[in-house]
C-alpha positions in Angstrom: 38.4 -56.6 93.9 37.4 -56.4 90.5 40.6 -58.6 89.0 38.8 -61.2 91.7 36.4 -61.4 90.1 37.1 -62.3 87.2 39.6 -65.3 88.7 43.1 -63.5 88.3 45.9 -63.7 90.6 45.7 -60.7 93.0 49.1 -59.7 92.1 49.6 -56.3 90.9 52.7 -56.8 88.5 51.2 -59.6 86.8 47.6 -57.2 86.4 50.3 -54.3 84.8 51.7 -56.8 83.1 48.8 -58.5 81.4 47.5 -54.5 80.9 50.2 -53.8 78.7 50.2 -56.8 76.6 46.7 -56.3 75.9 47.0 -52.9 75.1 49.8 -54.1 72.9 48.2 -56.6 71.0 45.1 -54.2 70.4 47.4 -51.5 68.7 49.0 -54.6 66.7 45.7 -55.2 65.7 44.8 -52.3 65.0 47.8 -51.5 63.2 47.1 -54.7 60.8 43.6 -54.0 60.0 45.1 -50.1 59.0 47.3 -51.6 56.7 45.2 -54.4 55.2 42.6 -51.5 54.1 45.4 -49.3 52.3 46.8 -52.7 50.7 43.5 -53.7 49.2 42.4 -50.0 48.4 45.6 -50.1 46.5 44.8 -53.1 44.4 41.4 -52.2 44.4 42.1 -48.9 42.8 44.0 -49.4 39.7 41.8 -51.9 39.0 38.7 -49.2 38.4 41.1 -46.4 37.4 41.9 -49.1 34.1 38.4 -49.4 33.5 37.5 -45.6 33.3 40.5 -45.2 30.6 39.6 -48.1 28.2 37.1 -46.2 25.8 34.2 -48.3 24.1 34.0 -47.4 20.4 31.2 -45.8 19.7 29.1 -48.2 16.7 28.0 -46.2 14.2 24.3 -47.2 12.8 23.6 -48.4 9.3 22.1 -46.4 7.3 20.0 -48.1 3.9 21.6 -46.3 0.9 24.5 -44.6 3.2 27.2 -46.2 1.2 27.1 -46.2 -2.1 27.1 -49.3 -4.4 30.0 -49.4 -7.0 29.0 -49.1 -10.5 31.1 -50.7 -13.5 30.8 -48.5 -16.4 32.1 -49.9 -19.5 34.6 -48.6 -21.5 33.3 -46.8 -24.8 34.2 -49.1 -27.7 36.6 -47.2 -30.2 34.8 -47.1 -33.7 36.3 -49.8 -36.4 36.2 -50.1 -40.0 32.3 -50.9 -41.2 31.4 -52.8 -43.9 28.4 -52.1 -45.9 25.0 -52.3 -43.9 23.4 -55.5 -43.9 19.8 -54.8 -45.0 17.2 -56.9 -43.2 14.4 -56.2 -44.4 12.8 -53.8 -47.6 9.7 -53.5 -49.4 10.9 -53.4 -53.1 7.0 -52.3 -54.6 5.9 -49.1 -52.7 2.7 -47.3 -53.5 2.8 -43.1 -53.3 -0.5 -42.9 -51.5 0.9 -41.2 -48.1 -1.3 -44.1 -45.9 0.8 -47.2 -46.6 3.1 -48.0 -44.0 6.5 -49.5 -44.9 9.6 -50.6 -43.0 13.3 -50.7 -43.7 15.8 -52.2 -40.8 19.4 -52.8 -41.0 22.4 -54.4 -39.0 25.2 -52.1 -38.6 28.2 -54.6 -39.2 32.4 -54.7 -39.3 34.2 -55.3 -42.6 34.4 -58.9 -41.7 30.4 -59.2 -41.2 30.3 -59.3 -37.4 27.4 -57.3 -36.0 28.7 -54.0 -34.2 27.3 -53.5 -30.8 27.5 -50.0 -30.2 25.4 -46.7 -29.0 27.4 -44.3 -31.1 26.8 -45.0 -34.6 24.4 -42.6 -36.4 21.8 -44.6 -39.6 20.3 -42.4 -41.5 18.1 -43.5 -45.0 17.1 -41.3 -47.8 15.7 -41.8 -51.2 17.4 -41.0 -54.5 16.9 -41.4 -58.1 18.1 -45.2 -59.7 21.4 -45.6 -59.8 22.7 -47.7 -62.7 23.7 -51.0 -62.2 27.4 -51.1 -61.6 27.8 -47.7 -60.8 28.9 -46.1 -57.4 27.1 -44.0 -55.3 29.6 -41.9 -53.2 29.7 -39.2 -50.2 32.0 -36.9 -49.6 34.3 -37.7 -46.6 33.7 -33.9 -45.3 30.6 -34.5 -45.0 31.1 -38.2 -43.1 33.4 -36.8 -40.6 31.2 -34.2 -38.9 27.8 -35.9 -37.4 26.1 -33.1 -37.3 25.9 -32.7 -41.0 24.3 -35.7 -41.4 21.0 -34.1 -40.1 20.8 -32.2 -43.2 20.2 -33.4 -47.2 22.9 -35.5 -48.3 24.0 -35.0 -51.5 25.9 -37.8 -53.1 27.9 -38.4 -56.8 27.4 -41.0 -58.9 29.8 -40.8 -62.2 30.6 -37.3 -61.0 27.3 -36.2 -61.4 25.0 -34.9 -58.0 22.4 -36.9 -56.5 20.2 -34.7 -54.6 17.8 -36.3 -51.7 14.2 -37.0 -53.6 12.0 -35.1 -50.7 8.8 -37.2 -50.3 9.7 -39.6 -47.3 7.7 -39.1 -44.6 8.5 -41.3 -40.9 5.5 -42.1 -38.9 7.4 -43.2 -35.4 8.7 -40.8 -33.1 11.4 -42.9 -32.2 13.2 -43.5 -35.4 13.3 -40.4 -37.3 15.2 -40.3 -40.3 18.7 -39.5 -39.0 19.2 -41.4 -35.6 21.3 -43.4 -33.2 20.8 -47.3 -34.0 19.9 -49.0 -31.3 23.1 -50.4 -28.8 22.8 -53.6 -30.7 23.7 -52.1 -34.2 19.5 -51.9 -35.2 18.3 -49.4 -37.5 14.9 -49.1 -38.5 12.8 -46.9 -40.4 9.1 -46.4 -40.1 7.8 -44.3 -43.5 5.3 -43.5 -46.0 5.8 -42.2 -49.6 3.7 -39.4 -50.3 1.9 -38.7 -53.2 4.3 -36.0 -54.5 6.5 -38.4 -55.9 6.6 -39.5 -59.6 6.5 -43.4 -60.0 9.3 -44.5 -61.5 12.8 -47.2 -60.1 14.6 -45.5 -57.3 17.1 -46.2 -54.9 16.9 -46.1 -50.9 19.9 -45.5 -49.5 21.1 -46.3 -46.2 24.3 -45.0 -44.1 26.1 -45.7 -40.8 28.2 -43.6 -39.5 30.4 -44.2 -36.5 31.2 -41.5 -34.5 33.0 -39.5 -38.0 35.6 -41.8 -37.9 34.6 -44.7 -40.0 31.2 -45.1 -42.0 29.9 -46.9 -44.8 26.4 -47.4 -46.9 24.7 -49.2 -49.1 21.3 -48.8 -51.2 18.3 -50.8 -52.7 16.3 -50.8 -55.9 12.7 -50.3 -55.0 10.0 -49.4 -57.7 7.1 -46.8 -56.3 4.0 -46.9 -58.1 1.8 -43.9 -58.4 -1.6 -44.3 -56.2 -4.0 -43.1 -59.4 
């Protein structure tokens, strides 16, 4: 008999018997090894699920130039009372030949003689008949308050009589022309050379700065031109 052989009892309750409890412990096994695969697929699972929901930010490359770099632009300076220009420089014997070269420069400064840093204060120079000693050379404030006049002849009074512009001025650089913005460090300077039209004889340069319309001031200086015969 086949349960013989393999050394059991040939009883045939205790065969059933040991059947069933086989069987038994099979479908227990079974039965575990069922559950443990749903109880780890349900650890398992939210464990990926959470992994597909977390998003990565996405890094954005940077780009040279991309963001711009913050500029500081400084405030315009509001114009203050000028005192007279401080002449640097002047050639006080001038030749009307229309070759020599001659130079005039100037320091825009306050009342109190601080030097004005500004780029908004017009220097203009111009040539006039002498002006006696002790006498005042004025301009007319309608004519001060609008820059764009300044372009033009200035006519000034002295003892309430006119003193016209004496033409015969000519500027050799490009850069400062007879009416133009000193330079942001108060600077003007003049670049001329008389020409040959004009009569010797004492005259007097003189020289404005004007800020903005608002306030302005000038001052000359006696030169003598000599005639080039």
């Amino acid at each position: 008999m086949q349960h013989t052989a393999y050394g059991q009892e040939p009883s045939n309750n205790l065969g059933t018997q040991s059947r069933t409890i086989a069987i038994i412990a099979l479908c227990l096994f079974a039965l575990a090894g069922l559950i443990s695969g749903f109880a780890v697929g349900a650890f398992v699972r939210p464990s990926h699920t959470q992994q597909g929901n977390i998003s990565t930010p996405a890094l954005t490359p940077k780009i040279a130039g991309q963001t711009p770099t913050p500029t500081h632009t400084p405030s315009p300076q509001r114009p203050v009372n000028l005192g007279i220009p401080s002449i640097d420089h002047v050639s006080y014997s001038e030749v009307a030949d229309g070759t020599t070269t001659y130079t005039l420069s100037s320091q825009v400064i306050t009342r109190s003689g601080a030097p004005v840093h500004a780029p908004d204060v017009t220097c203009k120079i111009w040539l006039v008949q002498q002006i006696p000693d002790g006498a005042m050379f004025d301009i007319s404030t309608q004519v001060l308050k609008d820059v764009s006049n300044l372009q033009n002849p200035i006519v000034g009074t002295v003892k309430n009589q006119p003193y016209v512009e004496v033409p015969g001025l000519t500027f050799t650089d490009a850069n400062s022309p007879q009416t133009h913005l000193c330079t942001s460090k108060g600077k003007g300077t003049w670049t001329y050379q008389v020409t040959p039209s004009v009569p010797a004889g004492v005259y007097d340069l003189v020289i404005l700065n004007d800020w903005s319309g608002v306030h302005y001031n000038w001052s000359w200086v006696q030169i003598s031109i000599q005639s080039s015969h």
